[in-house]
C-alpha positions in Angstrom: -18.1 -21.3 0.2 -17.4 -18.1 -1.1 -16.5 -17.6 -4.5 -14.2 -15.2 -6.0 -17.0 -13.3 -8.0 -19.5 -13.4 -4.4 -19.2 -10.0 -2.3 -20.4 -11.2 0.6 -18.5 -11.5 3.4 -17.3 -14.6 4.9 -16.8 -14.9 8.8 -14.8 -12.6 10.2 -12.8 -14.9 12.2 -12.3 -12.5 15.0 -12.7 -9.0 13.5 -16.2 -8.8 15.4 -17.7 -7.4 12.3 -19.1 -10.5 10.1 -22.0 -9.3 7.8 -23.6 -5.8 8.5 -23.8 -5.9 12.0 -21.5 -3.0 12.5 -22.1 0.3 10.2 -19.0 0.8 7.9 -18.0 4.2 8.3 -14.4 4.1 6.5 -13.5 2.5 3.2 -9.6 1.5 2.9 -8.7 0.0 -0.6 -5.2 -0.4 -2.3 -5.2 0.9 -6.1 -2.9 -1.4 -8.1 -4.2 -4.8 -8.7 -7.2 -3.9 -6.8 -9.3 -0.6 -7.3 -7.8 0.1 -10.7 -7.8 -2.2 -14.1 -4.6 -3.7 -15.0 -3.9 -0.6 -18.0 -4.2 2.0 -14.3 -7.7 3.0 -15.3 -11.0 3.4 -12.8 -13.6 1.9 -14.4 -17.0 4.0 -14.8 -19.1 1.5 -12.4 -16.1 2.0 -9.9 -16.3 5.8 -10.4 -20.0 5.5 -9.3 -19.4 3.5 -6.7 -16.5 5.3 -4.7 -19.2 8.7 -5.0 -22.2 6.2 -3.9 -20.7 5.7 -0.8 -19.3 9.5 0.1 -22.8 10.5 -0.6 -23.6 7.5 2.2 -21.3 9.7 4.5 -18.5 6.7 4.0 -15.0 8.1 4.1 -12.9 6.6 1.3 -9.0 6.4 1.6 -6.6 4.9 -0.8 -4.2 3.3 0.7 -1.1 2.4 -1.4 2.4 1.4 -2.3 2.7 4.1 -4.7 4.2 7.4 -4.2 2.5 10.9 -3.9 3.3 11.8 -7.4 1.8 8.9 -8.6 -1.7 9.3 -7.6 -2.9 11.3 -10.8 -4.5 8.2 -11.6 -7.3 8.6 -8.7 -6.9 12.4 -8.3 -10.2 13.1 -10.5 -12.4 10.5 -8.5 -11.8 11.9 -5.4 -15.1 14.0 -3.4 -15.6 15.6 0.0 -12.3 13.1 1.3 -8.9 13.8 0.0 -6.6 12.2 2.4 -4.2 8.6 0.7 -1.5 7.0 2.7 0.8 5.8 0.0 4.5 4.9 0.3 3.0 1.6 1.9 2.0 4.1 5.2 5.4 6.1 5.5 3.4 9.8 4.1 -0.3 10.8 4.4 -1.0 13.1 1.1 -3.7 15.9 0.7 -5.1 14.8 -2.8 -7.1 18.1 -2.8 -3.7 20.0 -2.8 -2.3 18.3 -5.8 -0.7 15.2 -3.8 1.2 17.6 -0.7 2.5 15.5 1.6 1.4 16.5 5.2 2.5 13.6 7.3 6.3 11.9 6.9 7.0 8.6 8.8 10.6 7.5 7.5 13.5 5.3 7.3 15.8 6.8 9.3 19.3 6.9 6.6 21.5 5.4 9.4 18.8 2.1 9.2 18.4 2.3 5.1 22.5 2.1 5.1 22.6 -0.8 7.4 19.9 -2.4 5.1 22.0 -1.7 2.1 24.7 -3.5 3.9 22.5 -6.3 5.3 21.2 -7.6 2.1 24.7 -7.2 -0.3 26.0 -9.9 2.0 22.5 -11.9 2.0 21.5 -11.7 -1.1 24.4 -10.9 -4.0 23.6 -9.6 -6.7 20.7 -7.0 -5.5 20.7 -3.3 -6.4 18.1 -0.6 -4.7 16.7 3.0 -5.1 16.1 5.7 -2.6 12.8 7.0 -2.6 12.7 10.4 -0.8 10.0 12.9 -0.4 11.0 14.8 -3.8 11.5 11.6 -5.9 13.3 8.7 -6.3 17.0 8.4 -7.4 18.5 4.1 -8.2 21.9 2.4 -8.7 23.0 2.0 -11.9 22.0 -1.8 -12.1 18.6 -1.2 -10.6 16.0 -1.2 -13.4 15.0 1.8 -14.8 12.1 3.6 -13.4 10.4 5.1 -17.1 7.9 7.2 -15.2 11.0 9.2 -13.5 13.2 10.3 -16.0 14.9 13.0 -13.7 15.5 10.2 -11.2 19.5 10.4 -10.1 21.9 7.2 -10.5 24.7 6.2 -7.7 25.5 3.8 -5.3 22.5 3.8 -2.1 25.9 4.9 -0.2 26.1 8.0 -2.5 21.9 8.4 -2.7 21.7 8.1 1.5 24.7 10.4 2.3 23.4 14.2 3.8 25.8 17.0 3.2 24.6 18.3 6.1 23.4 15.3 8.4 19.7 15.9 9.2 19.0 18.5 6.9 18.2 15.9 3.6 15.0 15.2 2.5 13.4 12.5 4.7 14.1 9.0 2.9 10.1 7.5 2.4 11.6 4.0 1.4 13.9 2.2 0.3 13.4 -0.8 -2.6 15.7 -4.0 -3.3 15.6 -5.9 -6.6 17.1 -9.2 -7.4 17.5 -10.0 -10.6 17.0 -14.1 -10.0 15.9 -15.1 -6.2 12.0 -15.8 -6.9 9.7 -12.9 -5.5 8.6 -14.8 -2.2 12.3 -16.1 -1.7 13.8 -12.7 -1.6 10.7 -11.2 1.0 11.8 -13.9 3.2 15.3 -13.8 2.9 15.2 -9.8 3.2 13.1 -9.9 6.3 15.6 -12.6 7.7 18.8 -10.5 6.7 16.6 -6.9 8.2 15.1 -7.4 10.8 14.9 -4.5 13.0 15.7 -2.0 11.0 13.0 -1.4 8.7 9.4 -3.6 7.5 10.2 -5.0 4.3 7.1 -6.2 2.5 6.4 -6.2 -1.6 3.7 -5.3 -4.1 5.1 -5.8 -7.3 5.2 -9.3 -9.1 9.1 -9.6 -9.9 11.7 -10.1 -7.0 11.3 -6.0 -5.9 10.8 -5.3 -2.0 10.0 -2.1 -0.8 11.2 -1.3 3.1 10.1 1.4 5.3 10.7 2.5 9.4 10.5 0.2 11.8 6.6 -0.2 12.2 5.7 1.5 9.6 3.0 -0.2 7.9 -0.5 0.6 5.5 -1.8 -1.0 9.1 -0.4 1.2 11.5 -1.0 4.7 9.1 -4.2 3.5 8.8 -5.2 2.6 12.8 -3.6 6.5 13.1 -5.9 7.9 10.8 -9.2 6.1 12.0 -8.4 6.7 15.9 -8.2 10.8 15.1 -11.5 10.6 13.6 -12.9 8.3 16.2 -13.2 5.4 13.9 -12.9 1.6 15.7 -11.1 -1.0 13.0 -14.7 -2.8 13.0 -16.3 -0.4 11.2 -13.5 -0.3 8.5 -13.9 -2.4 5.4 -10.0 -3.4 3.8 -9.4 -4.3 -0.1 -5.9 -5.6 -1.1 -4.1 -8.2 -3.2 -0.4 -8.1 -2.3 1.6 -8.8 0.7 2.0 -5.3 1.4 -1.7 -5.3 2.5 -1.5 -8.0 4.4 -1.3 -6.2 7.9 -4.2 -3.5 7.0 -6.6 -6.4 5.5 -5.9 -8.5 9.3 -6.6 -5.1 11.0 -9.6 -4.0 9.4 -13.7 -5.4 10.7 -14.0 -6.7 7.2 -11.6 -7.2 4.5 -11.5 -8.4 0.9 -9.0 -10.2 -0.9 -9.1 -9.8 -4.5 -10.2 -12.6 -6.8 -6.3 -12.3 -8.4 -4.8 -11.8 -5.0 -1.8 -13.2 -3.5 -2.1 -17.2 -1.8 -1.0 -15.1 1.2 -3.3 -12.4 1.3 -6.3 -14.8 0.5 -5.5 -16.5 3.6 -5.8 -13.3 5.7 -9.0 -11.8 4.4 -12.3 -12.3 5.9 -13.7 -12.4 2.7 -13.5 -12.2 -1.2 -14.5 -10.5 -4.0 -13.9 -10.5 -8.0 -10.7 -9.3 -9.3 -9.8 -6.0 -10.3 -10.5 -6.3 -13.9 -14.1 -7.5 -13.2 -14.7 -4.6 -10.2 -14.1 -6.5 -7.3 -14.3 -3.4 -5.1 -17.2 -1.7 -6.7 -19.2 -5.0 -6.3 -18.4 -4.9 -2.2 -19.2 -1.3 -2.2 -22.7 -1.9 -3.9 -23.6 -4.3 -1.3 -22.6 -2.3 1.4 -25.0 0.6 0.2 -27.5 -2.0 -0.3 -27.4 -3.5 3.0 -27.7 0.4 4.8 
């Protein structure tokens, strides 16, 4: 069986790419709780081995929940690649041009207001923020983001509302927090309550969901990305440790599920690896060198 600190893969029940049978020409890996240490740093052995495999002509992309102005923390490791998908899929960023976002897929405002609506009458008691493509403004009740001090406070009525319909910035996600429905609880209850309108998924460890377009998924940026450079999900290795890699880490030939990952994404993985704090990702990347 495999062990959380083995990098080897398990079966890939499906995937078609079990072992090194199939080159790996892409690597997709999440950053928090996966590819950086819990204090946001990239270890030194990580460094080496996310520039290891460009040199191996392996494409890297980070693919996260965060937002493009979050992504100083992996700006300095990355080489001849500069493409991320953050916003859990909903913007592709050019890292090389200091995080520009060059590809948008929202949540339409009329769908993020019907979501407000939708979860006040499921779920009492939750408050939300508006991410948008020049930063993220929250209800008064929502807690603080400390990284955005500019951030603007109103009701999401007052955040969504265009003075000129159409013409605001495009609305990247929306997030829900709950001050006392358990994490799980409120992902199930949310995705009960908003169904069409928006994929609501979460990556944080307190009762905060994060909801984006319809379809709009780390998955379905990433299967965009690979099929423009001809590159077939077999031939993509996945690391991730939250639910909001879930779909990407079932999608990809061969995926990892962190040694501190989610019960849920651990089910999904074809395989395993260490945790964060002990390099899971750098270990998988090691072997994948060694094994070309």
């Amino acid at each position: 069986m495999t062990s959380a600190t083995d990098p080897r893969p398990r079966p890939a029940d499906g995937h078609g790419a079990a072992g090194a049978t199939v080159p790996v020409r892409l690597i997709a890996t999440d950053l928090d709780g996966t590819l950086l240490r819990d204090d946001k740093s990239v270890s030194e052995r990580t460094v080496a081995a996310l520039a290891a495999a460009e040199a191996a002509g392996i494409e890297v992309f980070f693919v996260t929940g965060r937002p493009a102005r979050w992504m100083d923390v992996v700006s300095a490791h990355v080489h001849g690649h500069g493409l991320a998908i953050c916003a859990n899929g909903a913007a592709v960023v050019d890292l090389h041009a200091g995080g520009k976002i060059i590809e948008v897929r929202p949540l339409e405002r009329a769908d993020a207001r019907a979501t407000v609506e939708a979860l006040r009458a499921a779920a009492p008691g939750t408050t939300f923020a508006v991410e948008l493509t020049t930063g993220i403004h929250y209800e008064p009740g929502y807690p603080p983001f400390l990284f955005d001090p500019a951030a603007g406070i109103g009701t999401a009525e007052e955040l969504l509302h265009e003075e000129v319909p159409g013409e605001g910035a495009p609305v990247v996600k929306l997030l829900a927090h709950h001050p006392a429905i358990t994490p799980d609880d409120f992902l199930d209850l949310a995705r009960e309550a908003v169904g069409s309108l928006g994929t609501v998924t979460r990556s944080s460890p307190t009762a905060l969901l994060e909801i984006s377009g319809p379809g709009v998924s780390k998955a379905s940026t990433l299967a965009r990305c690979c099929a423009e450079r001809g590159i077939a999900p077999e031939e993509v290795v996945a690391f991730g440790d939250m639910p909001n890699d879930i779909e990407m880490l079932a999608w990809a030939g061969r995926s990892y599920a962190m040694g501190n990952a989610h019960p849920a994404v651990l089910a999904v993985a074809s395989g395993r690896t260490a945790p964060n704090e002990e390099d899971g990702v750098a270990a998988v990347i090691e072997q994948i060198l060694t094994e070309r």
